[in-house]
NUPA-309120 format. One record per atom (N, C-alpha, C, O): residue number from 1; residue in three letters; atom name; x, y, z. Coordinates in nm, 2 decimals, always signed. Atoms other than C-alpha are relative to their C-alpha. Example, Ala and Ser with C-alpha at 12.3 -4.5 7.8 and 13.67 -1.06 7.14 Angstrom:
1:ALA:N:+0.09:-0.12:+0.00
1:ALA:CA:+1.23:-0.45:+0.78
1:ALA:C:+0.09:+0.12:+0.00
1:ALA:O:+0.19:+0.12:+0.07
2:SER:N:-0.09:-0.11:+0.00
2:SER:CA:+1.37:-0.11:+0.71
2:SER:C:-0.08:+0.11:+0.08
2:SER:O:-0.03:+0.22:+0.09
end
This chain:
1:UNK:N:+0.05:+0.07:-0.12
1:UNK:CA:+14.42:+5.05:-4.87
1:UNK:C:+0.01:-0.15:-0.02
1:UNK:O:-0.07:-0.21:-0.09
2:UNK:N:+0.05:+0.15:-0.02
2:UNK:CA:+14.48:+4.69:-4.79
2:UNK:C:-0.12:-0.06:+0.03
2:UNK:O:-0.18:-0.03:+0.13
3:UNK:N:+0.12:+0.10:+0.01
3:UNK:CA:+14.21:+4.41:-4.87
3:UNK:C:-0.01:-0.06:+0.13
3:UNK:O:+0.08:-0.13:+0.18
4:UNK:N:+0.01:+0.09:-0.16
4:UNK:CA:+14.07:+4.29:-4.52
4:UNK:C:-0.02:-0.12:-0.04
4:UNK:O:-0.05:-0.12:-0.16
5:UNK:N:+0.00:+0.20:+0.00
5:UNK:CA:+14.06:+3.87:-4.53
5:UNK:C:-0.16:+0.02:+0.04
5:UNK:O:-0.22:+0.07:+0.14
6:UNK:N:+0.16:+0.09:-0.03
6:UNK:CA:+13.69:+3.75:-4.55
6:UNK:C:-0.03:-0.06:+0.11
6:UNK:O:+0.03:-0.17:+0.14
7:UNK:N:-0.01:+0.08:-0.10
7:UNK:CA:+13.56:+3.67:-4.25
7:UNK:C:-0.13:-0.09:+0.01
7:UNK:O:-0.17:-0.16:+0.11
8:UNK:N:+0.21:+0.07:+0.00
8:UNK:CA:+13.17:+3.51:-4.34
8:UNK:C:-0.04:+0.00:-0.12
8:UNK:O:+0.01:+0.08:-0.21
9:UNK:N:+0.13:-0.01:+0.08
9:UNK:CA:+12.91:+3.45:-4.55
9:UNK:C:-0.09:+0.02:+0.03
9:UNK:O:-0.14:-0.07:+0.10
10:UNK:N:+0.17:+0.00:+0.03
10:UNK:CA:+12.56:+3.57:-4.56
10:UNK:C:-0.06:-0.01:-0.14
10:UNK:O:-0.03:+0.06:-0.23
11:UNK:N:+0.05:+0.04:+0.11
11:UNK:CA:+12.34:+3.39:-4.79
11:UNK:C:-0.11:+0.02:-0.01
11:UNK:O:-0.15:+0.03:+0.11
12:UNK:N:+0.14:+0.06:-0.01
12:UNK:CA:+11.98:+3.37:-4.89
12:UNK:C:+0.04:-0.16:-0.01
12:UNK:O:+0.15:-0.20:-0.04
13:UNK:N:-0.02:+0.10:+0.02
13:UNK:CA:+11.88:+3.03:-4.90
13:UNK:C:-0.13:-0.02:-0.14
13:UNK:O:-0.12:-0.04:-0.26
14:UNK:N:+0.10:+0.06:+0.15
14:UNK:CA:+11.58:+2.96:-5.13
14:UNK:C:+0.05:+0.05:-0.11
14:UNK:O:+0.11:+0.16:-0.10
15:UNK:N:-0.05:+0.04:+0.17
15:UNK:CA:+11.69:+2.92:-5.54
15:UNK:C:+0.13:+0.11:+0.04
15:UNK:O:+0.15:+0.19:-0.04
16:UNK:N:-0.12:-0.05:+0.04
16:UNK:CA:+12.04:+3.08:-5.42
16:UNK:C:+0.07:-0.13:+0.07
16:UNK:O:+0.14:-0.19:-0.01
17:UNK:N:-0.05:+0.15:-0.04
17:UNK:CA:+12.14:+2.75:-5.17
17:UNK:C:-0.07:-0.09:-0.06
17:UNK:O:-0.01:-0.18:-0.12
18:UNK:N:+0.08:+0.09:+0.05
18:UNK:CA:+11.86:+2.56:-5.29
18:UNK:C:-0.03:-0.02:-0.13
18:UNK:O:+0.02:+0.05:-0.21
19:UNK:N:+0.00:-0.02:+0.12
19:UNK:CA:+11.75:+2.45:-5.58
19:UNK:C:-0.15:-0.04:+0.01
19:UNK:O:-0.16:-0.10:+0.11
20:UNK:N:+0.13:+0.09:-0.04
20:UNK:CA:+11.34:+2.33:-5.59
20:UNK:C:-0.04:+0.01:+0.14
20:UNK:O:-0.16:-0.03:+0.17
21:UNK:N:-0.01:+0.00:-0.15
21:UNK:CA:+11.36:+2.38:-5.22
21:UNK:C:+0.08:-0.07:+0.06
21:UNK:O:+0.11:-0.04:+0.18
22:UNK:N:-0.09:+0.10:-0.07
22:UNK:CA:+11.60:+2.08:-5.19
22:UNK:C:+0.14:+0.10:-0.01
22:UNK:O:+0.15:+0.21:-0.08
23:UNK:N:-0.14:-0.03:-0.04
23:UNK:CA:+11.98:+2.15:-5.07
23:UNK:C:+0.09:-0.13:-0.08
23:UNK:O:+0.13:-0.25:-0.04
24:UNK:N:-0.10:+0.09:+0.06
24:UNK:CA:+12.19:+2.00:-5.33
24:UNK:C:+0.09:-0.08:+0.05
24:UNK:O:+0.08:-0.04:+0.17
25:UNK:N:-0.12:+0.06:-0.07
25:UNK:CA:+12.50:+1.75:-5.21
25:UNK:C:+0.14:+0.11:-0.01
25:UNK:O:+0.23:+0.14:+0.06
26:UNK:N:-0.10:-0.05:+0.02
26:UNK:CA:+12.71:+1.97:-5.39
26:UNK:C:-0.03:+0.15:+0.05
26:UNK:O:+0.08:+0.22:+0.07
27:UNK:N:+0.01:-0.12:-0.12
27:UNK:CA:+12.58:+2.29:-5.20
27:UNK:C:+0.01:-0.03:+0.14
27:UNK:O:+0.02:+0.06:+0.22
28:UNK:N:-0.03:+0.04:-0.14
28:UNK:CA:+12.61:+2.11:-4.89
28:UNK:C:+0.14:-0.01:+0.01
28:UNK:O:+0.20:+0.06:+0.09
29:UNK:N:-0.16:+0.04:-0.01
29:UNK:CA:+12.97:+2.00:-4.94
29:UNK:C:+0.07:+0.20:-0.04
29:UNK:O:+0.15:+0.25:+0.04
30:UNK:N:-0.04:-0.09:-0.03
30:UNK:CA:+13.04:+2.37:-5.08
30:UNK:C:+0.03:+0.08:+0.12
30:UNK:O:+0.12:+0.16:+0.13
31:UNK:N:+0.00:-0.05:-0.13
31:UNK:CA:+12.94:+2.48:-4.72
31:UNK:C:+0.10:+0.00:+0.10
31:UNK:O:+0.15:+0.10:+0.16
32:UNK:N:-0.10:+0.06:-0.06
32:UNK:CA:+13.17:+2.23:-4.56
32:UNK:C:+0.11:+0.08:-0.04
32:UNK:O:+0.16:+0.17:+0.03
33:UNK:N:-0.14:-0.08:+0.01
33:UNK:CA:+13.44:+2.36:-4.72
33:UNK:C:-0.01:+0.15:+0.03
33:UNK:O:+0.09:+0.18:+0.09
34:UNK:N:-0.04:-0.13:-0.04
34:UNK:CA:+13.41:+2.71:-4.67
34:UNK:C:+0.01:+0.02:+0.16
34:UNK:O:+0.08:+0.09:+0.23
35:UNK:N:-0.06:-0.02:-0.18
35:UNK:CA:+13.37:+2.67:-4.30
35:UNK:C:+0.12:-0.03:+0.04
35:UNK:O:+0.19:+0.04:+0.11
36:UNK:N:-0.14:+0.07:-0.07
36:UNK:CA:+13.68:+2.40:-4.26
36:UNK:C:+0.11:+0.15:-0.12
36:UNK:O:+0.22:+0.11:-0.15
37:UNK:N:-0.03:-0.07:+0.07
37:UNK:CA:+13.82:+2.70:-4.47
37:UNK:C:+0.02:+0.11:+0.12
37:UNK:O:+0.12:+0.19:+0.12
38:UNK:N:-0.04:-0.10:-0.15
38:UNK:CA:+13.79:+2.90:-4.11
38:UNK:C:-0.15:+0.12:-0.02
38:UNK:O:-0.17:+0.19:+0.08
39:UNK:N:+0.06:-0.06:+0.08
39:UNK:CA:+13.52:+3.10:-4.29
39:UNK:C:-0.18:+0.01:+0.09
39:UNK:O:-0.22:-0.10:+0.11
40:UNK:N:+0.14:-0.01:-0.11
40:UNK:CA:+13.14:+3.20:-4.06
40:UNK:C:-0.09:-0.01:-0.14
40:UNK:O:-0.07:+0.04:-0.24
41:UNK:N:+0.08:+0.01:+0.07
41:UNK:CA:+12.87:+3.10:-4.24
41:UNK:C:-0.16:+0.04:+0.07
41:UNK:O:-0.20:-0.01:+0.17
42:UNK:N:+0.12:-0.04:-0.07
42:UNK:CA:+12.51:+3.26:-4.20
42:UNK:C:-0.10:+0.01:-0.09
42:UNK:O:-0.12:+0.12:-0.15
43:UNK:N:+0.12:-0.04:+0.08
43:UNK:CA:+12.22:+3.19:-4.40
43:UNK:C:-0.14:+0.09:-0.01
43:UNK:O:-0.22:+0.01:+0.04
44:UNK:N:+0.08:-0.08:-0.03
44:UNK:CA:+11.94:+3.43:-4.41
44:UNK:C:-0.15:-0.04:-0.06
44:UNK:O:-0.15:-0.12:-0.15
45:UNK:N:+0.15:+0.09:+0.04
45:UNK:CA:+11.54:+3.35:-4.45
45:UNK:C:-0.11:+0.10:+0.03
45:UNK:O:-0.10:+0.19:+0.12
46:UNK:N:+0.13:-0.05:-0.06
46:UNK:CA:+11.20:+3.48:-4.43
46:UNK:C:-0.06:-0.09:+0.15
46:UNK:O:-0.11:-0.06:+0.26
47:UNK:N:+0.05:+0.10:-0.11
47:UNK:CA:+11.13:+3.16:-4.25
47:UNK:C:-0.05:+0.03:+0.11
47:UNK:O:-0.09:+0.14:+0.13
48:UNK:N:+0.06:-0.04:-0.18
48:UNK:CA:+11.01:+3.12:-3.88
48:UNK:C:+0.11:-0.11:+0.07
48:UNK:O:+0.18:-0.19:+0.02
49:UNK:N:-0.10:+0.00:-0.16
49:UNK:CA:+11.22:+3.03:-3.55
49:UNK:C:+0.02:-0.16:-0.02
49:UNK:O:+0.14:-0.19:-0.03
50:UNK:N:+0.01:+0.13:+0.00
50:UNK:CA:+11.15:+2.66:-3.59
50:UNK:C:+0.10:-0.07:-0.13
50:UNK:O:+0.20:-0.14:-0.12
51:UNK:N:-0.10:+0.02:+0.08
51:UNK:CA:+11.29:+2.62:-3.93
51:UNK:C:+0.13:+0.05:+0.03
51:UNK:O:+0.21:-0.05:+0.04
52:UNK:N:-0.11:-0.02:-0.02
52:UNK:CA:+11.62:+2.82:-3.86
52:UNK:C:+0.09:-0.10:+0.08
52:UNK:O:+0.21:-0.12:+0.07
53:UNK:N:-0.04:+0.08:-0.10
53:UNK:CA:+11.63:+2.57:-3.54
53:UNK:C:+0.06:-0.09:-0.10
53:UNK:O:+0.18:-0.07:-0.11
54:UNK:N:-0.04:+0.11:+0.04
54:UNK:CA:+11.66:+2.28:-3.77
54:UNK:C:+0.11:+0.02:-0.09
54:UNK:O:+0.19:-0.08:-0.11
55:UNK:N:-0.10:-0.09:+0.08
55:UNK:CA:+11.89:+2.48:-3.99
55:UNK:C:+0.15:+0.00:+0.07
55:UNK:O:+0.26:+0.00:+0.01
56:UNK:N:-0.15:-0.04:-0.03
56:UNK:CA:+12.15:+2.53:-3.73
56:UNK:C:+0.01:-0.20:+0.03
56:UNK:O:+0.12:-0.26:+0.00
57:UNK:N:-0.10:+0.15:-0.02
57:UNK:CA:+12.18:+2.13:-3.64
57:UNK:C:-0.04:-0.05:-0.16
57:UNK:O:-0.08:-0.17:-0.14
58:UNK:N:+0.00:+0.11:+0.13
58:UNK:CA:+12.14:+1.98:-4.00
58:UNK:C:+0.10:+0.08:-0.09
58:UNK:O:+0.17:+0.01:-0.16
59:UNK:N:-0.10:-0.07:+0.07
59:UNK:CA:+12.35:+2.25:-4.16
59:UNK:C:+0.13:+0.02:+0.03
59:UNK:O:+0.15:+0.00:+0.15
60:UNK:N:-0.12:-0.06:-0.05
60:UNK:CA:+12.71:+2.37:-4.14
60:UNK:C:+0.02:+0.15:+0.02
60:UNK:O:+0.11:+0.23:-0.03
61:UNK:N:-0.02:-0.16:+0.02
61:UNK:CA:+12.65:+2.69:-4.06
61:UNK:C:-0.03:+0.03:+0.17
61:UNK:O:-0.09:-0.03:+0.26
62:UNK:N:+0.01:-0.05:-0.16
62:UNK:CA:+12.71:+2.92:-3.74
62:UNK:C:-0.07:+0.10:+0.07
62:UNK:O:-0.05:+0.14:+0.18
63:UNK:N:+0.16:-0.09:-0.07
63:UNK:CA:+12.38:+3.14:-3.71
63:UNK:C:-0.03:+0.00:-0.12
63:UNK:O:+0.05:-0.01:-0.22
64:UNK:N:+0.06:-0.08:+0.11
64:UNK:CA:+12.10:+3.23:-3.93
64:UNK:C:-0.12:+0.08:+0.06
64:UNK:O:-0.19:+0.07:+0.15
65:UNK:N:+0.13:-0.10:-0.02
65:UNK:CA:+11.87:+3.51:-3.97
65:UNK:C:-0.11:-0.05:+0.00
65:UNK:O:-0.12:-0.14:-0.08
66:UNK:N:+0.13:+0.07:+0.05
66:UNK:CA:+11.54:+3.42:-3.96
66:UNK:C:-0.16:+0.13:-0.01
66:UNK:O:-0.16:+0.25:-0.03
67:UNK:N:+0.12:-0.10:+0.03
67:UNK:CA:+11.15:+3.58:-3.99
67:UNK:C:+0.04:+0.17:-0.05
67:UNK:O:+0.01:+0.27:+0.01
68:UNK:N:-0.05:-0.05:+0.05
68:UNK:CA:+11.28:+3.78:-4.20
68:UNK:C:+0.09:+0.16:+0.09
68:UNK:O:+0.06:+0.28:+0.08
69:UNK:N:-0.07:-0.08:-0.10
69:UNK:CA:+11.53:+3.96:-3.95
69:UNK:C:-0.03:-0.01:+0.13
69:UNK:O:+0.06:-0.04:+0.21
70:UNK:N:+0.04:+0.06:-0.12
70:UNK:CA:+11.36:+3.90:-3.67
70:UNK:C:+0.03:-0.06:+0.09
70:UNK:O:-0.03:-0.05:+0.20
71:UNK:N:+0.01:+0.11:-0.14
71:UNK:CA:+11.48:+3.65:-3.48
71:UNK:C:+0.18:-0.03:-0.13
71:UNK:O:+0.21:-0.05:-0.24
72:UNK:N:-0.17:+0.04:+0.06
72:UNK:CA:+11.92:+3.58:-3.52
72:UNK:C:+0.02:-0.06:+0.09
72:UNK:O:+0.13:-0.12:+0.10
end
């Protein structure tokens, strides 16, 4: 059976993007490239609606999960 081509990421974010809570430079720029890479990126969270908000404009990413599934 041929390998399908990668089409996304889902990540957690706390201590797997983060490190302390902060978002490293060099996990931010990892991001970058995997998207200019053509690549869907989706981070996943317990979080609430508000945080994911700020997530989709400060981040490079093109949805995330949020309250813990709850809300995409």
């Amino acid at each position: 059976m041929p390998a399908l081509p990668l089409a996304g990421l889902l990540t957690d974010i706390d201590d797997t993007l983060t490190t302390g809570g902060r978002l490293q430079a060099s996990a931010l720029r990892a991001l970058e490239r995997l998207r200019e890479a053509g690549l869907r990126i989706v981070p996943v969270t317990g979080r609430s609606a508000g945080w994911a908000h700020m997530l989709l404009r400060a981040w490079p990413v093109d949805a995330v999960v949020a309250e813990s599934g709850g809300l995409y």
